[in-house]
C-alpha positions, 0 to 999 in steps of 0.5 A, spaced: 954 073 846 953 076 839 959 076 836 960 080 830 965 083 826 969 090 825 975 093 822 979 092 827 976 088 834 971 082 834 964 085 837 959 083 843 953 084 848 957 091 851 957 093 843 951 091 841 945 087 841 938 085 838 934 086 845 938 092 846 937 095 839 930 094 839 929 099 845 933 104 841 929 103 836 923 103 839 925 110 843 928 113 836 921 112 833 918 116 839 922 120 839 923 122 831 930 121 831 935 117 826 936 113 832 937 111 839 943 108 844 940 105 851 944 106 857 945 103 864 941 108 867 940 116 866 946 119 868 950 114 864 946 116 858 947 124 860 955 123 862 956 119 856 952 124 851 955 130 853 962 127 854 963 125 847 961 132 844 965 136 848 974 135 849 978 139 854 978 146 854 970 147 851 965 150 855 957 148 856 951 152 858 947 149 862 940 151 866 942 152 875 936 148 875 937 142 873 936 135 875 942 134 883 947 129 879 947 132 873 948 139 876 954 135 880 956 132 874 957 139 870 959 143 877 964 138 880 967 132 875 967 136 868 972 140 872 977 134 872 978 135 864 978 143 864 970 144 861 968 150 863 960 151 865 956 156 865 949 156 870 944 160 869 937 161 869 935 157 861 928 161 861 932 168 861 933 167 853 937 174 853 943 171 858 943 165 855 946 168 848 951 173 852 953 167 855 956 164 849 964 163 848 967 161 842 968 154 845 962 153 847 960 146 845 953 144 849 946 148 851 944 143 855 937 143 859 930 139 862 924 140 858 921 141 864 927 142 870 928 138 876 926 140 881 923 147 880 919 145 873 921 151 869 918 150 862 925 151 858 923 154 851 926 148 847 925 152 840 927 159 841 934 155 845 936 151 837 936 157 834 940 160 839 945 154 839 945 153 832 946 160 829 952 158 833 953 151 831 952 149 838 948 143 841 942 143 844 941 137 848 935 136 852 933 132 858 926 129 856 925 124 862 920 129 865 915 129 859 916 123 855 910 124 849 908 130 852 914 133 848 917 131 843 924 136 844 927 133 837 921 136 833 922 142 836 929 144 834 933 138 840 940 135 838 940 131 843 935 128 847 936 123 853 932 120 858 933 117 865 928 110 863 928 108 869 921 114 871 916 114 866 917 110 860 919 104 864 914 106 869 915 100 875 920 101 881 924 094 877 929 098 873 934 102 873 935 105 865 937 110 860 936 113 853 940 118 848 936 120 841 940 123 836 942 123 829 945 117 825 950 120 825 952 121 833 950 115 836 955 112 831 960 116 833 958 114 841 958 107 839 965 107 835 970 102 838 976 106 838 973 113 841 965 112 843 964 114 850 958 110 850 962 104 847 968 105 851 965 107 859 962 101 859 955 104 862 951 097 858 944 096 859 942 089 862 939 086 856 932 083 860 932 089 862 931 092 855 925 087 854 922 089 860 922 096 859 920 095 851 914 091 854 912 097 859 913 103 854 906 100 851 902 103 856 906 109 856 901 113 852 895 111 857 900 112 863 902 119 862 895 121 860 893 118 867 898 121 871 897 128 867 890 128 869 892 124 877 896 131 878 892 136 875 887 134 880 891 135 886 894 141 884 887 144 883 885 141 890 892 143 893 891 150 891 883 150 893 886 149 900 890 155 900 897 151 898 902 154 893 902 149 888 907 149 883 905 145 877 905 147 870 898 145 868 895 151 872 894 158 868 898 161 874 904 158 872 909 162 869 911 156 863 904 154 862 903 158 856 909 156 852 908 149 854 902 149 851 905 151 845 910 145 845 906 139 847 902 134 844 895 136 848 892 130 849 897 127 854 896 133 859 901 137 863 905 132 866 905 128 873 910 132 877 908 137 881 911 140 888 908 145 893 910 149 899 905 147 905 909 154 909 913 150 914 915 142 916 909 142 921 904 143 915 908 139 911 907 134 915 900 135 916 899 134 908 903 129 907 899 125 913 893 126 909 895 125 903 897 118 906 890 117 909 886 119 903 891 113 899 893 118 895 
C-alpha cells in the first residue's frame, strides 16, 4: 500500500498509486488533456464521469443510440436521484439546441455510436455546449487514436479500456480524460465520485495495459484496413453494410474531417444479411474463411 498524506485522511492504493498514475498519464498525453483517472471498467468510468458533474434536480442530453449500459444507465438509474434525460438523435444538431434546459449539465454522446455508428459532429456539439456553459462529454472507446474528441472542443472523454486500447480478452478497464481541474475534483476524498464509489483498477492490471497501448497506433491502422476489406467484400455480395469508412455512409464525410487520417475509419462494422437464415449463412462463412 502507498500511503500518503492529506488534510484531513491518510491515503492508499484506492486513491492513488504509481502503476495507476502512469496509465492515467499515459491516456491524458494521447488524448491532449491535463490529465486522466483510470477506473475498474468502462461503465465505472461513464457512471463516475457523469455523476460527479451532475446534483439532483439537473438535466442531461443524451444521444438515443448509445452504448446498452450507458443507455440504462441514464433511462433507469439516474432517475433514482431526479436527473432528467433527454434522447435524441445527436446528429440532429437543430434538436440538440432546443433540447436545452436551464439545468441542463451534460451533452453526452459517442465519437462513433454503439451499436448503430452514427458519426456525432464533436465540434459543431462544444459549441452548443459551451455557449451554454455545459459539458460535452464523449465516449471514445470506438475510435481511440482515430479522434481525438478533447482536440476537437470535448470536456470530457471516457473510455471503455477494455476493447481497443487494451486490445486483448485479459481485462476488464476504463478511463476518464479531462481538465486538472475535474480529475481533481473526482479524486477529492471528501466528495470525488471516482474516490468515494470505490470503482479502483487493479494495479497489475494497469501495468498490463500500459504495456499494450504500444501497438495501439499498429492495432488500429490494422483493424481500420481489416474492416475496410469486409465491408467493401460485404457490400460486393449485395449485403447492406453499415461502416463509416465507405462514401455511402451518412458520417463518412464528417469523420473525415475529425480524424487523424493515417488510422482509417475503425474496426467496428455491422450489416443487415435480410434475415436469421442469411445471417446464419454469412456468419458460417465468414467462420469457414477464418475470418
Amino acid at each position: 500500500t502507498f500511503h500518503g498524506e492529506a488534510e484531513v485522511c491518510f491515503l492508499y492504493s484506492r486513491h492513488w498509486n504509481p502503476s495507476n498514475k502512469y496509465l492515467a498519464d499515459a491516456m491524458a498525453a494521447m488524448e491532449g488533456t491535463e490529465a486522466a483517472w483510470v477506473t475498474a471498467s468502462g461503465m465505472g468510468a461513464i457512471t463516475s464521469a457523469i455523476l460527479q458533474l451532475c446534483n439532483a434536480g439537473d438535466h442531461i442530453i443524451a444521444s438515443r443510440t448509445t452504448y446498452g449500459g450507458t443507455f440504462a444507465f441514464l433511462h433507469n438509474y439516474v432517475q433514482k436521484f431526479n436527473i432528467e434525460v433527454t434522447f435524441l438523435d445527436i446528429t440532429d444538431l437543430k434538436a440538440v439546441e432546443a433540447a436545452i434546459k436551464p439545468n441542463t449539465k451534460i451533452i453526452y454522446t459517442e465519437t462513433m455510436t454503439n451499436p448503430m455508428l452514427q458519426i456525432s459532429d464533436i465540434p459543431e456539439l462544444a459549441e452548443i455546449a459551451h455557449v451554454k456553459g455545459i459539458k460535452l462529454m464523449v465516449d471514445n472507446t470506438f475510435t481511440p487514436m482515430i479522434v481525438s474528441p478533447a482536440q476537437l472542443g470535448a470536456d470530457v472523454v471516457v473510455y471503455s479500456l477494455t476493447k481497443f486500447v487494451n486490445g486483448k480478452n485479459d481485462c476488464v478497464a476504463g478511463a476518464i480524460c479531462g481538465s486538472a481541474e475535474y480529475i481533481a475534483s473526482l479524486i477529492d476524498v471528501n466528495n470525488g465520485t471516482a474516490m468515494l464509489l470505490g470503482p479502483v483498477l487493479d494495479p497489475l492490471r494497469s501495468s498490463s495495459i500500459l504495456k499494450n497501448m504500444h501497438t495501439l497506433h499498429i492495432r488500429m491502422m490494422q483493424h481500420s484496413k481489416n474492416a475496410l476489406y469486409l465491408a467493401e467484400k460485404l457490400t460486393a455480395a449485395g449485403i447492406h453494410v453499415n461502416y463509416p469508412g465507405l462514401p455511402a455512409h451518412p458520417g463518412h464525410e464528417l469523420l473525415k474531417k475529425m480524424m487523424n487520417e493515417k488510422f482509417g475509419f475503425g474496426g467496428m462494422i455491422s450489416f443487415d444479411a435480410g434475415s436469421a437464415e442469411k445471417a446464419a449463412e454469412v456468419i458460417e462463412m465468414m467462420e469457414n474463411e477464418g475470418v
